[in-house]
MARBA-3410 file (N, C-alpha, C, O; in Angstrom, 1 decimal):
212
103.7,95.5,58.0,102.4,94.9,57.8,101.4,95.9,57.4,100.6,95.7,56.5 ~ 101.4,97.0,58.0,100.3,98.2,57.9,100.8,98.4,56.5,99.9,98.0,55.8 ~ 102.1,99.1,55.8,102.3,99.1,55.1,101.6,98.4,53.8,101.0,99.0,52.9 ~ 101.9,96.8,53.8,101.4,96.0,53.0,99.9,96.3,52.7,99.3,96.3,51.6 ~ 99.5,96.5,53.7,97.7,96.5,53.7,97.2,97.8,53.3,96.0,98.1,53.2
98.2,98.8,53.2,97.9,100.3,53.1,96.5,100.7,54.7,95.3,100.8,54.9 ~ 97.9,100.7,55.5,97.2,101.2,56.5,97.5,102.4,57.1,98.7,102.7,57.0 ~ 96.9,103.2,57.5,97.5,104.4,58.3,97.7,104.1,59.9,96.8,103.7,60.6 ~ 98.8,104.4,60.3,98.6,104.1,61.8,98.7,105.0,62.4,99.8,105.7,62.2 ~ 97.8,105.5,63.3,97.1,106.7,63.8,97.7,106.7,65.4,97.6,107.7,66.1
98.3,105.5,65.7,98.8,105.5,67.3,99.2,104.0,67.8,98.9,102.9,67.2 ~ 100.1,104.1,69.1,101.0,103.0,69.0,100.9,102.6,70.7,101.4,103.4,71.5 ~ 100.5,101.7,71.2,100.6,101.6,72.5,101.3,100.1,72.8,101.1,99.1,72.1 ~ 102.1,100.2,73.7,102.7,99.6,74.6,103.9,99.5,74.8,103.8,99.9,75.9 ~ 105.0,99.3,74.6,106.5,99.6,75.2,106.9,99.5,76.3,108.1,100.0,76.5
106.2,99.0,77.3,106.2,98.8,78.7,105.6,97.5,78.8,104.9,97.0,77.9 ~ 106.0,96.8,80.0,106.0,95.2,80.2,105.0,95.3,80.5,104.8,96.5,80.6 ~ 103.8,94.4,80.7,102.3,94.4,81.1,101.9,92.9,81.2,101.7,92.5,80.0 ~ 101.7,91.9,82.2,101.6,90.6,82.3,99.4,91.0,81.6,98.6,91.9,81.7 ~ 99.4,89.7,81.0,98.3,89.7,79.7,97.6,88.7,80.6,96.8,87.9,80.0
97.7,88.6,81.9,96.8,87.7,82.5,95.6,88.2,82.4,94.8,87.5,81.8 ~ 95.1,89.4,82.9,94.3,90.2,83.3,93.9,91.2,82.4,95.0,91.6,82.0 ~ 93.0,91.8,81.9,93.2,93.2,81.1,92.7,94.4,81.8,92.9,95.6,81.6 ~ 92.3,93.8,82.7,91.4,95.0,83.2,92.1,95.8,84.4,91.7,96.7,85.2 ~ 94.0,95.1,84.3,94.9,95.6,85.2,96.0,96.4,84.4,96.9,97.2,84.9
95.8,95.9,83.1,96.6,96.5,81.5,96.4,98.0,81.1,95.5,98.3,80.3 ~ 97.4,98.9,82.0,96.6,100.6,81.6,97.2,100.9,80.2,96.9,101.9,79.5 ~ 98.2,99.9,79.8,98.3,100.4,78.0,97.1,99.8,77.3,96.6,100.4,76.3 ~ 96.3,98.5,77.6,95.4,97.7,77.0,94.5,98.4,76.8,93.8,98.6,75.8 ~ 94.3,99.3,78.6,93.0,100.2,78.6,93.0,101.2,78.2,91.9,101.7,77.9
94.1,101.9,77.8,94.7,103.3,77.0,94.2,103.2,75.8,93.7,104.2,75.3 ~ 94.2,101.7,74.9,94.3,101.8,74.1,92.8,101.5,73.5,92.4,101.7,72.4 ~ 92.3,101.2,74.3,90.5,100.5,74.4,89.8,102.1,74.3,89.2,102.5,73.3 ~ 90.0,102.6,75.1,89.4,103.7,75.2,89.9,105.1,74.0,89.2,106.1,73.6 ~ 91.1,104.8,73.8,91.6,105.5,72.5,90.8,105.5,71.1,90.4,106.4,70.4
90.7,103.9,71.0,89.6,103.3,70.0,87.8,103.7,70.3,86.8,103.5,69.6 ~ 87.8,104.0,71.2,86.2,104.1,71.4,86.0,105.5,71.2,84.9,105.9,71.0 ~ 87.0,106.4,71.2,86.7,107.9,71.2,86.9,108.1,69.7,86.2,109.0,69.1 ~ 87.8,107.4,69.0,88.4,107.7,67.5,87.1,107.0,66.8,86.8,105.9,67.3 ~ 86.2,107.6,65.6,85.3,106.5,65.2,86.3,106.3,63.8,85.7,105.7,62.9
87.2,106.6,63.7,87.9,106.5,62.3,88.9,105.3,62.3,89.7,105.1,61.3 ~ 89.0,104.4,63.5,89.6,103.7,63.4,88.7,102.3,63.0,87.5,102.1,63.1 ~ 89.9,101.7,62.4,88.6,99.9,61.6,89.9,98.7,62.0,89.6,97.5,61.7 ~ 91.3,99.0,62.6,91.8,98.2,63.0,92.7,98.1,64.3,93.3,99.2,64.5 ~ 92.9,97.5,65.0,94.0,96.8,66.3,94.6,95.6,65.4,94.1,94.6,64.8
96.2,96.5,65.5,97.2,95.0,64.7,98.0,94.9,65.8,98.7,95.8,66.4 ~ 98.1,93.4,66.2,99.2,93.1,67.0,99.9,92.3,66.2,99.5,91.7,65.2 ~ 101.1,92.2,66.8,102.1,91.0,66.3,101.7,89.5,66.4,101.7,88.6,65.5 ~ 101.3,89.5,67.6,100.1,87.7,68.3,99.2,88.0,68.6,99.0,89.2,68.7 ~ 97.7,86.8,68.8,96.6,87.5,69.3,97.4,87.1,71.0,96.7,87.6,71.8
98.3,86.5,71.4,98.8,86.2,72.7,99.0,87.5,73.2,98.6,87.6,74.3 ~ 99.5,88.4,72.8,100.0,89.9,73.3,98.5,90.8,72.9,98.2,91.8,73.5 ~ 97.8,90.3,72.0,96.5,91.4,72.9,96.1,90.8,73.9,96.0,91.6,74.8 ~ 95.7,89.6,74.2,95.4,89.0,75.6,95.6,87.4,75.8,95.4,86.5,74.9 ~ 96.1,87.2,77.1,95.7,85.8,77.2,94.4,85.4,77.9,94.7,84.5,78.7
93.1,85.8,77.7,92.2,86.0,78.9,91.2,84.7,78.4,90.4,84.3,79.3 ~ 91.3,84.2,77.1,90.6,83.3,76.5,89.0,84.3,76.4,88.8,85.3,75.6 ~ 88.2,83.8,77.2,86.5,84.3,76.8,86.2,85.4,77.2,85.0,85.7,77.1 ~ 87.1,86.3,77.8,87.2,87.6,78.1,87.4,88.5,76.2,86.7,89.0,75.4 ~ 88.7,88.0,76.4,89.2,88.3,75.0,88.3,88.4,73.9,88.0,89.5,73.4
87.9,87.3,73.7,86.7,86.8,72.6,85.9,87.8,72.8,86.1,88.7,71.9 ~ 85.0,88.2,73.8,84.0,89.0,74.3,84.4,90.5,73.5,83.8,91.0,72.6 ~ 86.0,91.3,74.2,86.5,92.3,73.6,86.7,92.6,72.1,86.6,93.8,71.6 ~ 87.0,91.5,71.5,87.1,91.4,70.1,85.8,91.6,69.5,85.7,92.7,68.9 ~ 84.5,90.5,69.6,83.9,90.9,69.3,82.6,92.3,69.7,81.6,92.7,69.1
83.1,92.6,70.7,82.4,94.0,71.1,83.3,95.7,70.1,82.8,96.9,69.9 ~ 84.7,95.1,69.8,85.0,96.0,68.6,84.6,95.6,67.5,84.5,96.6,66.7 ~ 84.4,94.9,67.2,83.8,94.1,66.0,82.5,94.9,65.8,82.7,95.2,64.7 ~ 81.8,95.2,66.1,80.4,95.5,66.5,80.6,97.0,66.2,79.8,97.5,65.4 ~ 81.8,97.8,66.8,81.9,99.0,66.5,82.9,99.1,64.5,83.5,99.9,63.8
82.7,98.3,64.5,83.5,98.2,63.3,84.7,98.4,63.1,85.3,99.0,62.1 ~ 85.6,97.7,64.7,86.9,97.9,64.6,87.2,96.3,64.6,86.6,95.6,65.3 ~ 88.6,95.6,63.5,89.1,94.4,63.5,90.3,94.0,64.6,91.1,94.8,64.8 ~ 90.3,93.0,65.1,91.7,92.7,65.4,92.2,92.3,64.7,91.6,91.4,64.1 ~ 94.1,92.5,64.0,94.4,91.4,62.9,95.7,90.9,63.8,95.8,91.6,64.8
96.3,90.1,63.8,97.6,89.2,63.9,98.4,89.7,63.3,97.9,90.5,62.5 ~ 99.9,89.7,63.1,100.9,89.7,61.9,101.1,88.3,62.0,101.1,87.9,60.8 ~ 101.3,87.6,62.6,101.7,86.2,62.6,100.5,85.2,62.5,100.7,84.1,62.9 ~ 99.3,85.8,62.0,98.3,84.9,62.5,97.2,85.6,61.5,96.1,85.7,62.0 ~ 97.4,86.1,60.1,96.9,86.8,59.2,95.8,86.2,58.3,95.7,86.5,57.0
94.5,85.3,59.0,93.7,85.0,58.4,92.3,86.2,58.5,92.3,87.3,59.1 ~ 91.1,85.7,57.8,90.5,86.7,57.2,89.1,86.4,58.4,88.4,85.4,58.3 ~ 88.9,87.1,59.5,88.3,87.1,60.4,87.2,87.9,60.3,86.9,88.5,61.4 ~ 86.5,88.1,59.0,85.3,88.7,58.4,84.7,87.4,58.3,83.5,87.4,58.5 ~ 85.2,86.2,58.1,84.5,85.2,57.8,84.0,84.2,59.2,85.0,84.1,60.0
83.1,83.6,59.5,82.4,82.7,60.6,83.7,81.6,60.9,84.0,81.1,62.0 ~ 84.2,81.5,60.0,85.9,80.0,60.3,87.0,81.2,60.5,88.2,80.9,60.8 ~ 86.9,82.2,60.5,87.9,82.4,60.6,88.1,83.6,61.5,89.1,84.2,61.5 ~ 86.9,84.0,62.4,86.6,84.4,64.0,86.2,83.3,64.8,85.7,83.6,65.9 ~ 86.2,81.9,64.7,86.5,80.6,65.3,87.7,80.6,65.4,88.2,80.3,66.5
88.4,80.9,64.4,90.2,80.5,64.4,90.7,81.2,65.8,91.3,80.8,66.7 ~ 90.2,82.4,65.4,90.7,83.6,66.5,90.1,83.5,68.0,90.7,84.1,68.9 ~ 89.1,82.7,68.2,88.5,82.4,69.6,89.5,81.2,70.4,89.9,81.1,71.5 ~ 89.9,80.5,68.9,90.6,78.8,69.2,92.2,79.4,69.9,92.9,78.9,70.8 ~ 92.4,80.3,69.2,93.9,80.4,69.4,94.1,81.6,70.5,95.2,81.8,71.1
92.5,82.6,70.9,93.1,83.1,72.1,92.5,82.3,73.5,92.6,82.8,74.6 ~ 92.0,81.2,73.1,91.6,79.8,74.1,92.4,79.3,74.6,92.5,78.8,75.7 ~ 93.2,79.1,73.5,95.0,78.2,73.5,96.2,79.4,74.6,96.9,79.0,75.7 ~ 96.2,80.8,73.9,96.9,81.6,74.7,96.7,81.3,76.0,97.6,81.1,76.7 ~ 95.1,81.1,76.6,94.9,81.6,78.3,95.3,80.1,78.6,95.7,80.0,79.7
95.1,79.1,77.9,95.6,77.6,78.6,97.1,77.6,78.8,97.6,77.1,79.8 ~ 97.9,78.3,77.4,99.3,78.4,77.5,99.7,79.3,79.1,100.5,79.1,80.1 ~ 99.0,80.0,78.8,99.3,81.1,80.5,98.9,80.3,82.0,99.4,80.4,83.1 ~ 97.8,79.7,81.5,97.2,78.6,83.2,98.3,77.5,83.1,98.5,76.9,84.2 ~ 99.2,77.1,82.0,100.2,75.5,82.1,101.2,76.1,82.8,101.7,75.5,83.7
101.8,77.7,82.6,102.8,78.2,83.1,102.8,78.7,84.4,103.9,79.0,84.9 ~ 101.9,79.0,84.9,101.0,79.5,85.4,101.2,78.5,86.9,101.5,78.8,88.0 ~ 101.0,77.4,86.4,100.7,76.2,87.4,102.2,75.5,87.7,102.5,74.9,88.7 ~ 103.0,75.8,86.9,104.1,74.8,86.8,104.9,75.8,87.5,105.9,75.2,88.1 ~ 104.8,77.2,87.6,105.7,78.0,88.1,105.4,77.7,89.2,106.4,77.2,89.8
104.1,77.8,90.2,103.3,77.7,91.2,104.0,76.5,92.1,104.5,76.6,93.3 ~ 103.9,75.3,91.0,104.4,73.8,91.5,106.4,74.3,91.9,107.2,73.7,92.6 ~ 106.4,75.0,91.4,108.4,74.6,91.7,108.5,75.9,92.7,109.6,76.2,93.3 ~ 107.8,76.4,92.8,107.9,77.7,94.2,107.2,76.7,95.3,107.7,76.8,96.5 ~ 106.7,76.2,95.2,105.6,74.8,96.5,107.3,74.2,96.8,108.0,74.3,97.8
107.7,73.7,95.4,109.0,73.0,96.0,109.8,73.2,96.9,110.1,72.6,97.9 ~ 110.3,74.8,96.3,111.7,75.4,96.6,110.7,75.7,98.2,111.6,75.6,99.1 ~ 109.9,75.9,98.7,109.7,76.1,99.9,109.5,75.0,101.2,109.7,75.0,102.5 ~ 108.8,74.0,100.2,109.0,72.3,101.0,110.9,72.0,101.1,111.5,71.0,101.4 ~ 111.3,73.0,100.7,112.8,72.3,100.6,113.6,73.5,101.8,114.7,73.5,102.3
112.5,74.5,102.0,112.8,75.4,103.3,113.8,76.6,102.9,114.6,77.2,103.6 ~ 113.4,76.7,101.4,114.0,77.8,100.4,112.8,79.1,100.5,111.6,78.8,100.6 ~ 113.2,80.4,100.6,112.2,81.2,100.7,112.0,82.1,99.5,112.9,82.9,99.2 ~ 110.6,81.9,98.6,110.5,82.3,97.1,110.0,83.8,97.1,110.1,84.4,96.0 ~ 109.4,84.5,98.3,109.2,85.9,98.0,110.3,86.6,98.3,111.5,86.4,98.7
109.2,88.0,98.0,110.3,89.4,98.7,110.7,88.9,99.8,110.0,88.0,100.2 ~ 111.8,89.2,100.7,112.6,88.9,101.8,111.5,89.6,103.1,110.8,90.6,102.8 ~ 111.5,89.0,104.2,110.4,89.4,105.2,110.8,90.9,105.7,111.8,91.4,105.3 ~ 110.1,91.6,106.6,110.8,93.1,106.9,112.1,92.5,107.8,112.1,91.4,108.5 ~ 113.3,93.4,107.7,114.5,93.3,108.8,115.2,92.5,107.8,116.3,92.3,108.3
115.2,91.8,106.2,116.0,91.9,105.7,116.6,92.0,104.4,115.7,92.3,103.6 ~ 117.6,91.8,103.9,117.6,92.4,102.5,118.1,91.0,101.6,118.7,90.1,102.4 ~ 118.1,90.5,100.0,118.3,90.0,99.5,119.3,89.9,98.8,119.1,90.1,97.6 ~ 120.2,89.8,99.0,121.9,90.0,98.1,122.2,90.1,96.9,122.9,90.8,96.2 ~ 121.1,88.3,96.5,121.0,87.9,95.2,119.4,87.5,94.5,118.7,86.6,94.0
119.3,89.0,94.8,117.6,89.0,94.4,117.2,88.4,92.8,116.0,88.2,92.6 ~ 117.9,88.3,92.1,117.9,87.9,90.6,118.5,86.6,90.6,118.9,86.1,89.5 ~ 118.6,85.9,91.6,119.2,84.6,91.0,117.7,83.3,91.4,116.6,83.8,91.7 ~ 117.8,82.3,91.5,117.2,81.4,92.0,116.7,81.0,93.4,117.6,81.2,94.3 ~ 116.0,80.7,93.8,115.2,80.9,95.8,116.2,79.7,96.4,115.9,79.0,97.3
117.3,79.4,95.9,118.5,78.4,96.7,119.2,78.6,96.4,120.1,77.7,96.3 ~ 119.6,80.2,95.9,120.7,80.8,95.7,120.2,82.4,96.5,121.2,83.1,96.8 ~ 119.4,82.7,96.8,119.1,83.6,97.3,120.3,84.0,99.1,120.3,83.2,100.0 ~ 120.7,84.9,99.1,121.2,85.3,100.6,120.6,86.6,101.0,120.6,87.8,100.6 ~ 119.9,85.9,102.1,119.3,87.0,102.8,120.3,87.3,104.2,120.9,86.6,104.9
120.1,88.9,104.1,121.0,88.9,105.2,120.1,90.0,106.2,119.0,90.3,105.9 ~ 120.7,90.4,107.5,119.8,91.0,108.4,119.9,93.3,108.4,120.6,94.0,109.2 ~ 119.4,93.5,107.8,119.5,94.9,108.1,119.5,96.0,108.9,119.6,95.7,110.1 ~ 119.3,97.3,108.7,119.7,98.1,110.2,118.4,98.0,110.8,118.5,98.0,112.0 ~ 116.6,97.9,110.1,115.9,97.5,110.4,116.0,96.2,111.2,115.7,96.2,112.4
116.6,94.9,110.4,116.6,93.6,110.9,117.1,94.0,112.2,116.7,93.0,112.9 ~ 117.8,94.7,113.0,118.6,94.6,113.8,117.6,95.3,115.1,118.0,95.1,116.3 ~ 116.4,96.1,115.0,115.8,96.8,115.5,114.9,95.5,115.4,114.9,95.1,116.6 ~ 114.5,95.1,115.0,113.5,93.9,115.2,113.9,92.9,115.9,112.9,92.3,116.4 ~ 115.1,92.5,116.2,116.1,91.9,116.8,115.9,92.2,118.6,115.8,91.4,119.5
116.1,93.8,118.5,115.9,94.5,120.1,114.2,94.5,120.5,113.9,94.3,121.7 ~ 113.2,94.6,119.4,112.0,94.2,119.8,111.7,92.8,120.1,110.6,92.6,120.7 ~ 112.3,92.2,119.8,111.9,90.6,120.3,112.3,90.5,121.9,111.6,90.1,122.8 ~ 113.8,91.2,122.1,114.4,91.1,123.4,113.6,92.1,124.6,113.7,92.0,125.8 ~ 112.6,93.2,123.9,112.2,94.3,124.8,110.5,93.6,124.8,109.8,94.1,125.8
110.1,93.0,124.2,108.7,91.9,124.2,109.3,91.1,125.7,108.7,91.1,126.8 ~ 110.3,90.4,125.4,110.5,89.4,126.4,110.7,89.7,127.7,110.3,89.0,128.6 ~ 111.4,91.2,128.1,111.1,91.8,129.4,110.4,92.4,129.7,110.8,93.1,130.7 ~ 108.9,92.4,129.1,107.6,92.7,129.0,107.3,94.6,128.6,106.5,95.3,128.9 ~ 108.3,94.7,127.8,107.6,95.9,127.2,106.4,95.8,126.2,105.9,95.0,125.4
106.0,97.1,126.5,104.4,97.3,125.8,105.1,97.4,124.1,106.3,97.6,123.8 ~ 104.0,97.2,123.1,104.2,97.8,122.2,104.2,99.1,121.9,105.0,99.4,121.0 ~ 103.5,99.9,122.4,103.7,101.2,122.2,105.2,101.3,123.3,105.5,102.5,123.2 ~ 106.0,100.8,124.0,106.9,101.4,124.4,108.2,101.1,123.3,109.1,101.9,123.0 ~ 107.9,99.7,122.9,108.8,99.4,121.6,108.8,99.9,120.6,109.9,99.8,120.0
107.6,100.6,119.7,107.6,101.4,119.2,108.2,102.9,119.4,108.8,103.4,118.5 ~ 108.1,103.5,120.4,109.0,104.5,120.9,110.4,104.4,121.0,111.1,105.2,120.4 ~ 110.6,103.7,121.5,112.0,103.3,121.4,113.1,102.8,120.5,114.3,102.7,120.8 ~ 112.6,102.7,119.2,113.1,101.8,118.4,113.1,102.3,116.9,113.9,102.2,116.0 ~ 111.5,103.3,117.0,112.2,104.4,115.9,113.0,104.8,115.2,113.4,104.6,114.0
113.5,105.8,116.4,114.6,106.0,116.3,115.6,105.2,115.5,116.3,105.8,114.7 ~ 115.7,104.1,115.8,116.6,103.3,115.4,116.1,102.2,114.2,116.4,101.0,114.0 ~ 115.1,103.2,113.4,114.7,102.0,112.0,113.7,101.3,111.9,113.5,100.8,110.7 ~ 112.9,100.9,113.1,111.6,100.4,113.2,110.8,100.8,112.7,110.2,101.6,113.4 ~ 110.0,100.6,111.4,109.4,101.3,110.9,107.6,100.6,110.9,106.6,101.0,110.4
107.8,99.7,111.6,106.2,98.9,111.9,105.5,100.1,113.0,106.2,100.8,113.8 ~ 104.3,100.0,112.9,103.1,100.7,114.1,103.4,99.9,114.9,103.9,98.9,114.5 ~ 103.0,100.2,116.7,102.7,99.2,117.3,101.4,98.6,117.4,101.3,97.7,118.3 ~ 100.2,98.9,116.4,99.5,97.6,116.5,99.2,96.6,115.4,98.1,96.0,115.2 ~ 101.2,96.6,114.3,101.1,96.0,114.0,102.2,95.0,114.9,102.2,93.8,114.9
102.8,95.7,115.4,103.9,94.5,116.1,103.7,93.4,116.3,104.4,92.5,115.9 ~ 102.9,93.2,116.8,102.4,91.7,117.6,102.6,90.6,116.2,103.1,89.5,116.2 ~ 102.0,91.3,115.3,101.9,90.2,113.8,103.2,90.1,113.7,103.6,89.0,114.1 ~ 104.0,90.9,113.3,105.6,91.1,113.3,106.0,90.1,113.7,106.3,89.1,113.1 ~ 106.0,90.2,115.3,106.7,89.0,116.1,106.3,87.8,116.0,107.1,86.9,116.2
105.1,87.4,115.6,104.5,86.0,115.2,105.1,85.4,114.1,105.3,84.2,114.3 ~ 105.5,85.9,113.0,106.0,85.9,112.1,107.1,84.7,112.3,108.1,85.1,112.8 ~ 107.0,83.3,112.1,107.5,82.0,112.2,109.3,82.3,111.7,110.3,81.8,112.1 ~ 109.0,83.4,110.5,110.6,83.4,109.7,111.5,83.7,110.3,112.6,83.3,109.9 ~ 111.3,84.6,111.6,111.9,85.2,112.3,112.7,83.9,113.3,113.8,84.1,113.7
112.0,82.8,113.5,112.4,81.8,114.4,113.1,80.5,113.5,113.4,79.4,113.8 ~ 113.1,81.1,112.5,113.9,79.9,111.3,112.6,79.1,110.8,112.9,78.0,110.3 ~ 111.4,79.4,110.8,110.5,78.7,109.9,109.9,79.4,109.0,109.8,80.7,108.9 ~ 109.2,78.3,108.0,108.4,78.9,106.4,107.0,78.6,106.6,106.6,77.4,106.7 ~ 106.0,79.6,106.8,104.8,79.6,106.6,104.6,80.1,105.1,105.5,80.7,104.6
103.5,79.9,104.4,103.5,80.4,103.2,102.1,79.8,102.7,101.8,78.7,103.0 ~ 101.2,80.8,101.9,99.8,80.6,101.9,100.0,79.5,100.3,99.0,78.9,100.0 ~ 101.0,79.5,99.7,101.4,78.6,99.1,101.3,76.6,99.0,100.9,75.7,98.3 ~ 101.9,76.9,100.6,101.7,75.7,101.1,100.7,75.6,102.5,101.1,75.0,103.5 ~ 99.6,76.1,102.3,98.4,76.3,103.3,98.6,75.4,104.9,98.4,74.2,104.8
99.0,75.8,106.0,98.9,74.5,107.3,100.4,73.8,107.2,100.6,72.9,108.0 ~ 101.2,74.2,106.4,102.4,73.8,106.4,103.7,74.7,107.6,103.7,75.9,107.7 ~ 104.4,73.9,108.1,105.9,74.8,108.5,106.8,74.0,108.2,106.7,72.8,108.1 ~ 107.7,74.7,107.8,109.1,74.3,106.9,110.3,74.7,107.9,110.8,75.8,108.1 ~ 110.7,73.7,108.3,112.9,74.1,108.8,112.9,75.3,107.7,112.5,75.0,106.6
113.4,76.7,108.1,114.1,77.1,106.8,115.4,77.0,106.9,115.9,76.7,108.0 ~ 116.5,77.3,105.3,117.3,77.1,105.1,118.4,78.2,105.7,119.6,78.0,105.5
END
């Protein structure tokens, strides 16, 4: 594309995964923002989509036109209209409006089938402390969690709570053997529903779940 347009390209950022929800959490996005504000010889940002410079909708817009201003363009490869003209930085507002709605449909729908998989007493995050995930890459009802050398020290803290040890004495004790919680966080530890075969989850706010 540079080629075609006789461009010089002076630097290359991204090669690394970066979710486009946010920009202001994107250190290649910001790499490259601040790259362009130091260079005054640059006049373009070419991406392949305007979806991969951002999905932020009126964020976006705002950044665009704040390079614009410095007399830098964004162009498209796949989306190659002439955005010097009033229809055709509309175009580019419409279609990174469309990205951030594309990102809120997926966004919501992932949201909705993790609500499921947990009303069904399936558990969708990282596995709780004390254990480990077998089949961390597969599906949250295919997932096997099993108990570790931690799990097993968390195990002896439930039993050393019940014959009224302090937490600082279960912390002492247990060290040793993999406990890697403070004692003032234990107490949260032990409350911890998962531990007793239920699913709390801020997901499903006031909810407990049988887990599986």
């Amino acid at each position: 594309y540079a080629g075609s347009k006789k461009l010089d390209i002076v630097a290359r950022f991204g090669g690394t995964y970066e979710s486009a929800q946010s920009d202001d959490d994107r250190k290649e996005f910001q790499r490259m923002l601040a790259f362009v504000s130091k260079n005054k010889n640059i006049s373009k940002i070419v991406v392949y989509t305007l979806d991969r410079f951002s999905r932020t909708g009126s964020q976006a817009s705002n950044t665009i036109e704040n390079l614009r201003k410095k007399g830098v363009d964004v162009k498209s490869v796949q989306q190659d209209f002439d955005t010097s003209s009033p229809s055709g930085q509309m175009m580019q507002v419409m279609l990174l409006a469309a990205a951030q709605m594309d990102n809120n449909m997926r966004r919501d729908k992932c949201v909705t089938g993790m609500q499921e998989k947990l009303r069904q007493g399936y558990w969708v995050n990282l596995p709780p402390k004390g254990y480990t995930n077998q089949n961390k890459n597969q599906a949250a009802n295919k997932h096997k969690l099993v108990i570790n050398n931690e799990g097993k020290a968390i195990a002896k803290a439930f039993e050393m709570r019940a014959k009224g040890y302090s937490y600082t004495e279960i912390e002492q004790k247990l060290k040793p053997l993999g406990l890697t919680t403070k004692e003032n966080h234990i107490g949260s530890l032990l409350s911890n529903p998962f531990y007793a075969g239920y699913i709390s989850n801020k997901l499903i706010p006031g909810e407990i779940v049988k887990g599986k």
